[in-house]
C-alpha positions in Angstrom: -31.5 -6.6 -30.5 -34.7 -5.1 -31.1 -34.7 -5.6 -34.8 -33.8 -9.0 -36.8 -30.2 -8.4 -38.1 -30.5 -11.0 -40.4 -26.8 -12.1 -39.8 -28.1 -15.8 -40.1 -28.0 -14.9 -44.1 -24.2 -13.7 -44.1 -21.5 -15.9 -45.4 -20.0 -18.2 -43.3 -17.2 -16.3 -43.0 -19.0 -12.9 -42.6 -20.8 -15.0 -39.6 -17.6 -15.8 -37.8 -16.1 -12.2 -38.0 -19.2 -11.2 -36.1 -18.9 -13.7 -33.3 -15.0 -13.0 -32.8 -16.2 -9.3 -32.3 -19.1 -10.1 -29.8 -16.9 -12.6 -28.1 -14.2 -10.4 -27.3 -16.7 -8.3 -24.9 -18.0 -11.3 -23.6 -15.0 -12.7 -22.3 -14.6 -9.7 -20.6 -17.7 -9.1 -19.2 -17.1 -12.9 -17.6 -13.7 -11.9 -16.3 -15.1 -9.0 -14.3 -18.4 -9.9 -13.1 -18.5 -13.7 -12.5 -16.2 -15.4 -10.0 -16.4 -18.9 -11.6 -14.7 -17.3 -14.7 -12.3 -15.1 -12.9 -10.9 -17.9 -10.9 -11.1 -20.3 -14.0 -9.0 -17.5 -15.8 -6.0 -17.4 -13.4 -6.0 -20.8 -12.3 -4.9 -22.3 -15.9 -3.0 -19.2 -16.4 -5.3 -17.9 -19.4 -4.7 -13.8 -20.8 -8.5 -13.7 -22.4 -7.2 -11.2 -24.2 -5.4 -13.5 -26.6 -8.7 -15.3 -27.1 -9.4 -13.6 -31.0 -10.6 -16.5 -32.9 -13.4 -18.7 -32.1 -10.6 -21.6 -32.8 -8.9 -19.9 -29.8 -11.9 -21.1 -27.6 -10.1 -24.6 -27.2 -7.6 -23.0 -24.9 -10.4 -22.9 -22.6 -11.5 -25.6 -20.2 -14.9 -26.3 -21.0 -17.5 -26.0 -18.2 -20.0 -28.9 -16.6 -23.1 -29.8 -15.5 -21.1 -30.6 -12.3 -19.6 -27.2 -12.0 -23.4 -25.8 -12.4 -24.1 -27.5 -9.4 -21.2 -27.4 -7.3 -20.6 -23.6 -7.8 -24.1 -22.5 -8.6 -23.7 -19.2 -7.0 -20.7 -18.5 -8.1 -22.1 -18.0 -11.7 -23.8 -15.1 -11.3 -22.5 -11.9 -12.7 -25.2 -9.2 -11.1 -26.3 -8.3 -7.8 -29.5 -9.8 -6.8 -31.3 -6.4 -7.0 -30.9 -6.7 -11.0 -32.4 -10.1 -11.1 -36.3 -10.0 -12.6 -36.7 -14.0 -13.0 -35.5 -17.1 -11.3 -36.0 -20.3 -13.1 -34.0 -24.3 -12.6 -32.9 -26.7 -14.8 -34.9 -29.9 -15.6 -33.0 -31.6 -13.1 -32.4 -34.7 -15.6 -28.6 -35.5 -14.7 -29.2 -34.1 -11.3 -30.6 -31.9 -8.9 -31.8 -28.8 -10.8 -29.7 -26.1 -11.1 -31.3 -22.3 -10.2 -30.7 -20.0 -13.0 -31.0 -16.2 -12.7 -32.3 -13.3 -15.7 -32.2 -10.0 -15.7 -34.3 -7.1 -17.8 -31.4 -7.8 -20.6 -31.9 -11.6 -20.5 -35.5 -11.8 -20.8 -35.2 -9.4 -23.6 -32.6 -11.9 -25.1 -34.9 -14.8 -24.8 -37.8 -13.2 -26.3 -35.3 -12.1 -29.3 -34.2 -15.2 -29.5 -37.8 -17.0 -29.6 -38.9 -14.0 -32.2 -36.1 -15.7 -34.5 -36.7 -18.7 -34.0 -40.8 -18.4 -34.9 -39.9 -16.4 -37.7 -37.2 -19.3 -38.8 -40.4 -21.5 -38.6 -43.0 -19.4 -41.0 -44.7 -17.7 -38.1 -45.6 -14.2 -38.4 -47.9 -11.7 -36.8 -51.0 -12.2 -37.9 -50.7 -16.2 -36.5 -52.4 -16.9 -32.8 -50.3 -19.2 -31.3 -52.0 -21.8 -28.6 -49.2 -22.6 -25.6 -50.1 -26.0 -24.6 -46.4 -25.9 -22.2 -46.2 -25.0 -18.8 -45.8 -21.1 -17.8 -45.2 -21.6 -14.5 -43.4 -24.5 -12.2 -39.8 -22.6 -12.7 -39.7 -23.6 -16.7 -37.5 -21.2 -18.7 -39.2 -22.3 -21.8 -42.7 -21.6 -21.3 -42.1 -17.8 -20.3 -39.6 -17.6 -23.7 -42.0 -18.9 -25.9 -44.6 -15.8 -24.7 -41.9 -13.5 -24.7 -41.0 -14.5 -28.0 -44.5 -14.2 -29.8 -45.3 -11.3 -28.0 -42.1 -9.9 -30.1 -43.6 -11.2 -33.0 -46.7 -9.6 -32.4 -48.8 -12.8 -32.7 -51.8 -13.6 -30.4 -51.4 -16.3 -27.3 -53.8 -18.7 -25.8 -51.9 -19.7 -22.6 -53.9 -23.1 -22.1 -51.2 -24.7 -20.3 -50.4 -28.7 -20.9 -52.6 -31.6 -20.6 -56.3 -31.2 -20.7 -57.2 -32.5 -24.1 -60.9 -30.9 -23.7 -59.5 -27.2 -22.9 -57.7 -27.7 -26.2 -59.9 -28.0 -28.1 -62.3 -25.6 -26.8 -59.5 -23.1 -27.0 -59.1 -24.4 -30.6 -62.6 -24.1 -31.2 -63.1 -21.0 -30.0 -59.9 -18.6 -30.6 -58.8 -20.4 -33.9 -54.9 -20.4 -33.1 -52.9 -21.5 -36.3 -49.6 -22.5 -35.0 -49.6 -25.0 -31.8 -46.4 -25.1 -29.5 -46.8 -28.8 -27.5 -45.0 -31.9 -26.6 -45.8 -34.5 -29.8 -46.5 -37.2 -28.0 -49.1 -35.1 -26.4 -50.8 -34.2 -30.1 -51.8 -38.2 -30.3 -53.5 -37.3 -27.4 -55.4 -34.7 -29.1 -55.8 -36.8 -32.0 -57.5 -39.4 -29.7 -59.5 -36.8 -28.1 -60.8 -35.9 -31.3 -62.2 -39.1 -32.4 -63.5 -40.0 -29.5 -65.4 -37.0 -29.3 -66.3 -36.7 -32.6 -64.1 -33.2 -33.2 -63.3 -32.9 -37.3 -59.1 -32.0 -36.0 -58.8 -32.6 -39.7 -61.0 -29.3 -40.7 -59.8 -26.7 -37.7 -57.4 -23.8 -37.9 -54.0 -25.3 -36.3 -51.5 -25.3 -39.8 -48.6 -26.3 -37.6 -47.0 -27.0 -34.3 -43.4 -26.0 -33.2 -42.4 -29.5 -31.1 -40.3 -29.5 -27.9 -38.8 -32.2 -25.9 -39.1 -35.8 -28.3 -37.5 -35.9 -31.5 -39.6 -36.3 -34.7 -37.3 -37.3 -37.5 -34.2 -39.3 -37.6 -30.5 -37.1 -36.6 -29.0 -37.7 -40.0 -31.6 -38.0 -42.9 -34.4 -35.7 -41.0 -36.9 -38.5 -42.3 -40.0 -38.8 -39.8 -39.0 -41.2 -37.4 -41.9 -43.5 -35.5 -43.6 -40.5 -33.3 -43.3 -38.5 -36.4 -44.8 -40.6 -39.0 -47.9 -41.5 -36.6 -48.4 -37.9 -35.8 -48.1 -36.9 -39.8 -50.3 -40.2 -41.2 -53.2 -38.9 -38.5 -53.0 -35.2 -38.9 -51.4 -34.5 -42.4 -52.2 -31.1 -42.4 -50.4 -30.2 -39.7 -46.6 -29.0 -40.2 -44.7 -30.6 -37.8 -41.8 -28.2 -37.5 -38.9 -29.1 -34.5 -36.9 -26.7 -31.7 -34.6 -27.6 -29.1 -33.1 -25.8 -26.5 -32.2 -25.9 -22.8 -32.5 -23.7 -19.5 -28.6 -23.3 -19.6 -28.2 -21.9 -23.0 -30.6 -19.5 -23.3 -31.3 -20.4 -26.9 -33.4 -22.5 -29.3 -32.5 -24.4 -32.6 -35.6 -24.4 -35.1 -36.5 -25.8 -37.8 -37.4 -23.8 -41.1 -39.6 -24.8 -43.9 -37.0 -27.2 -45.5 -36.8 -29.5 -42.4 -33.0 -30.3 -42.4 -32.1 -29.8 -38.7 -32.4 -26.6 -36.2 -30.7 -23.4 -37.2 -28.6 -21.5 -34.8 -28.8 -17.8 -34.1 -25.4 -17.0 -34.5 -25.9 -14.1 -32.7 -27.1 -15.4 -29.7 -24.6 -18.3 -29.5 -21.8 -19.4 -30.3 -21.8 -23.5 -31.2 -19.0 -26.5 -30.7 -19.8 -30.1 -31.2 -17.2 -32.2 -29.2 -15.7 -35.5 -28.3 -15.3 -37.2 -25.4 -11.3 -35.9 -25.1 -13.2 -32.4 -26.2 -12.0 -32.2 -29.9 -14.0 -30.8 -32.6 -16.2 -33.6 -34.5 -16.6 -33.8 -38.7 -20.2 -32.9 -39.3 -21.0 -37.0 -39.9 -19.6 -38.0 -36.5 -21.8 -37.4 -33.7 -20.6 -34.6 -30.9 -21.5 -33.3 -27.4 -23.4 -29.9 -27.9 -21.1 -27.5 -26.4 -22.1 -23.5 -26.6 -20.8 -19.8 -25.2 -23.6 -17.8 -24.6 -22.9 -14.0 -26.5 -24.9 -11.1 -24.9 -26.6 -13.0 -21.2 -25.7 -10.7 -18.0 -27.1 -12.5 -15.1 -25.9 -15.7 -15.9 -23.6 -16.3 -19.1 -22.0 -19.1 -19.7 -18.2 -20.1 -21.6 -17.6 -23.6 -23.2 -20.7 -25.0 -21.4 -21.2 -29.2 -22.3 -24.6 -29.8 -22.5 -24.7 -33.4 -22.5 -26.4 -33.4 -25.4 -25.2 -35.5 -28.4 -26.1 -34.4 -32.0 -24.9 -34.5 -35.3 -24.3 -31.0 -36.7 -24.5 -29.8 -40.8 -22.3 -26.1 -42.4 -23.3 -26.8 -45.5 -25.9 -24.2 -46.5 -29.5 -24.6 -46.3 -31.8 -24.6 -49.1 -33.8 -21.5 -47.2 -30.9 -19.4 -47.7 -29.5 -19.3 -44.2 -26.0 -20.1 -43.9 -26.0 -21.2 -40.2 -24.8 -24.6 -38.3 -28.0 -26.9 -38.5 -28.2 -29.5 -35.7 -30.0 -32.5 -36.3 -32.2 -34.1 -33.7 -30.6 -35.0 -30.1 -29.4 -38.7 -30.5 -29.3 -39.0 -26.4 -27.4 -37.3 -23.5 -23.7 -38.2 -22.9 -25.4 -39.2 -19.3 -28.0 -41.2 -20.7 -25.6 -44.2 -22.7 -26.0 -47.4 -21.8 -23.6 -50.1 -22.8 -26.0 -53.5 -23.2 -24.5 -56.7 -23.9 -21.5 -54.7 -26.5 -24.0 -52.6 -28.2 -24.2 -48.8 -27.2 -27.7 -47.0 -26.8 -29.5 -43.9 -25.9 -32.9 -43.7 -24.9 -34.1 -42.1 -27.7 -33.5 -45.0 -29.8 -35.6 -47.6 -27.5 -38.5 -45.3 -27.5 -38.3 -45.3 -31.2 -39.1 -49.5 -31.2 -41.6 -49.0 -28.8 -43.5 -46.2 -30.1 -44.0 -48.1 -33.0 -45.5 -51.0 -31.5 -49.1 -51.5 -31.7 -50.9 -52.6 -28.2 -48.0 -50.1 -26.2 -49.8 -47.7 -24.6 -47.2 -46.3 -22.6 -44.1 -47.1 -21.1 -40.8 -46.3 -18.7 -37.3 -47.5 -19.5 -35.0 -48.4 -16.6 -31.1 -48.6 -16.4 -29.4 -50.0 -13.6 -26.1 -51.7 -12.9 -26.4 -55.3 -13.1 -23.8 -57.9 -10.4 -21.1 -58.1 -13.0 -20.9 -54.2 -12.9 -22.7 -53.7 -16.7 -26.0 -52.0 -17.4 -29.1 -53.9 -17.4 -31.8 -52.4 -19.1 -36.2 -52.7 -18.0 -38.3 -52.1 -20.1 -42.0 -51.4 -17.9 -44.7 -51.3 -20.3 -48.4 -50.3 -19.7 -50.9 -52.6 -21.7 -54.3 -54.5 -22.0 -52.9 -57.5 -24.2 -49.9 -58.6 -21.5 -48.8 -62.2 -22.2 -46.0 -64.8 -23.5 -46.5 -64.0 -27.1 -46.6 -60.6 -26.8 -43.1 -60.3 -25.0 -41.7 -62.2 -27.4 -42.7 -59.8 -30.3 -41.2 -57.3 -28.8 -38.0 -58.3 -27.8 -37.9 -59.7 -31.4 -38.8 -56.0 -32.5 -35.7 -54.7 -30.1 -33.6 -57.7 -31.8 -34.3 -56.7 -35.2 -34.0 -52.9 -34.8 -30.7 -52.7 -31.8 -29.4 -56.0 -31.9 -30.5 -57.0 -28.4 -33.5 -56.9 -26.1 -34.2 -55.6 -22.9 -36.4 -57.5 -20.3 -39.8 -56.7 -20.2 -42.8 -56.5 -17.4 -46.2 -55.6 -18.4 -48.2 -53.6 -16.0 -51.1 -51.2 -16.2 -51.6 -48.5 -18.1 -52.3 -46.2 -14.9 -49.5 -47.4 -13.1 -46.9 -46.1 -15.8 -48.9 -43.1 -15.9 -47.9 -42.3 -12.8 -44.4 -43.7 -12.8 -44.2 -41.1 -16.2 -45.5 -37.7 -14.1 -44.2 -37.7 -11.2 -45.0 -34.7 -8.6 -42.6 -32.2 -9.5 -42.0 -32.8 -13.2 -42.5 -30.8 -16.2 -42.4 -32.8 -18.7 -43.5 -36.6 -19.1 -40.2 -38.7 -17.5 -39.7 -42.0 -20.1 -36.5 -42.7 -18.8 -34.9 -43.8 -15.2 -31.3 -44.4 -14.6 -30.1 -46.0 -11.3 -26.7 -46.8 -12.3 
């Protein structure tokens, strides 16, 4: 994999004829080296074999989160000598899981990040500024280094937070392409003004965005985040990837904007129901993907959790890959309010967009009658009467119904949002 094959290009046919081969030698890789597969295998009685056709896949019981955790070490295909990296899971559905990368798998990540700059517009002369974590056990971090490495670009590791080292970085090594958290560029934006930096004159042309979605699953219009980020910084490309520790693999956006592109030669995609049959393209489905070409820790049929919608038509830049629009909310994560079916995502839309929120943690539990409840905490300097009332009529308007509200301050939901060992800002606590 040390040169782009450009297979992302081939018909859609030509794509799948490519898969069948690699998966062929990936089902047989499982059935010898990972002891979660093998017993898998001859528990439902399954000659892999047989398995030609990625529509043969079905025949397969797809694997969990749960089975992640219960069988952790049971996943592992190489002997510990032959492991270079240890990272874990998030930990959002559960405890974290630890995951385990060879020599191979960290040159797969770093191919796989190479594609997916390239998908966005990056190239080799860009400097890339990493404002994500390298360290605390994140997968990410390390693949988006690997990955411009690859590419050849230049890397400021400044880490996240710190709005001043950001911009001295900025100021002084003139990266062109950012790789950050949105909701953490308003922060910039504010740091700017305050401090009287001209943002609107540096060298930053666009920033690849992890972790909060930016335009809406279906018509990839801005949504809230995405609009305020774009009306304050227009001359920055706002350009969207999502991944996860457990596949291995990133979906980017390219220069048209119209969902993230798989790597077909990385991964192989399904998009799922809850009975775990395939879903039309304008029906949303649980993200579920067979890694092609890991060794230390591959995976068959995994569910992320994740629900998107997905799009075969092809795209405008000329690649003929499944698009995946923005993560609606994680199979997890619904909550069932008063008849009306949510995911987070979709509150912290309304609430992003609501002048005199500062910040804020949502907060599922189960309620006497056995149904969700849903808190809405909200860090503020205008609390009051009126000011609930607007925003529950905002929640009304947009969802149909509105969650109770407390007001409290600003550093108090800062703390509730960053707690000790996370990663990433936490917006969302369920306690059902």
């Amino acid at each position: 994999m040390e040169q782009d094959s450009g297979i992302q290009f081939l018909s859609a046919e030509e794509i799948k004829s490519y898969q069948e081969k690699r998966l062929a030698g990936d089902l047989e890789y499982l059935e010898n080296h990972s002891a979660f597969y093998k017993r898998l295998f001859k528990e439902n009685v399954l000659d892999i074999r047989k398995i030609r056709k990625l529509e043969d896949l079905r025949c397969i019981p797809p694997t969990t989160k749960n089975d992640l955790q219960l069988h952790n070490e049971d996943f592992r295909c190489v002997p510990d000598d032959d492991i270079i990296d240890y990272v874990t899971t998030s930990g959002t559905l559960g405890d974290p899981v630890t995951f385990t990368e060879t020599e191979n798998d960290l040159q797969h990540l770093a191919y796989n990040e190479y594609l997916s700059f390239k998908t966005a517009g990056c190239c080799k002369h860009d400097i890339m500024q990493l404002m994500t974590t390298i360290d605390r056990r994140f997968m990410a971090g390390l693949a988006y280094f690997l990955g411009a490495r690859k590419m050849g670009m230049g890397i400021a590791r400044v880490g996240n937070g710190i709005p001043e080292l950001q911009w001295d970085t900025i100021n002084r090594i003139h990266p062109t392409v950012g790789m950050a958290v949105p909701s953490f560029l308003m922060k910039l934006i504010s740091f700017a003004k305050e401090h009287g930096i001209d943002y609107h004159g540096c060298s930053l042309r666009k920033c690849i965005c992890i972790g909060e979605a930016l335009r809406d699953p279906q018509t990839f219009e801005f949504n809230t985040l995405g609009n305020r980020i774009h009306e304050e910084w227009p001359e920055l490309s706002l350009y969207s990837t999502y991944a996860s520790t457990e596949m291995q693999h990133s979906y980017t956006d390219c220069e048209y904007f119209n969902g993230g592109h798989v790597q077909p030669e990385l991964i192989i995609a399904e998009f799922l129901d809850d009975e775990g049959n395939p879903v039309a393209s304008d029906e949303p489905g649980e993200v579920t993907i067979t890694t092609l070409g890991v060794t230390g820790m591959p995976l068959l049929r995994f569910r992320t959790g994740d629900v998107v919608y997905h799009f075969d038509e092809p795209c405008r830049c000329g690649r003929n890959t499944t698009r995946l629009g923005s993560v609606l909310g994680r199979k997890g994560q619904m909550i069932k309010f008063k008849g009306t079916t949510l995911y987070p995502p979709a509150l912290f839309d309304i609430l992003d967009n609501i002048p005199g929120v500062v910040n804020y943690v949502v907060e599922v539990s189960t309620n006497d009658l056995g149904t969700d409840d849903v808190k809405v905490r909200i860090g503020t300097d205008k609390p009051g009467e009126s000011f609930e009332k607007e925003i529950k009529d905002l929640f009304r308007a947009r969802v149909r119904v509105a969650p109770s509200v407390v007001f409290e301050s600003v550093e108090a939901i800062n703390k509730l949002m960053f707690p000790a060992m996370s990663r990433k800002p936490v917006k969302f606590f369920d306690y059902r």
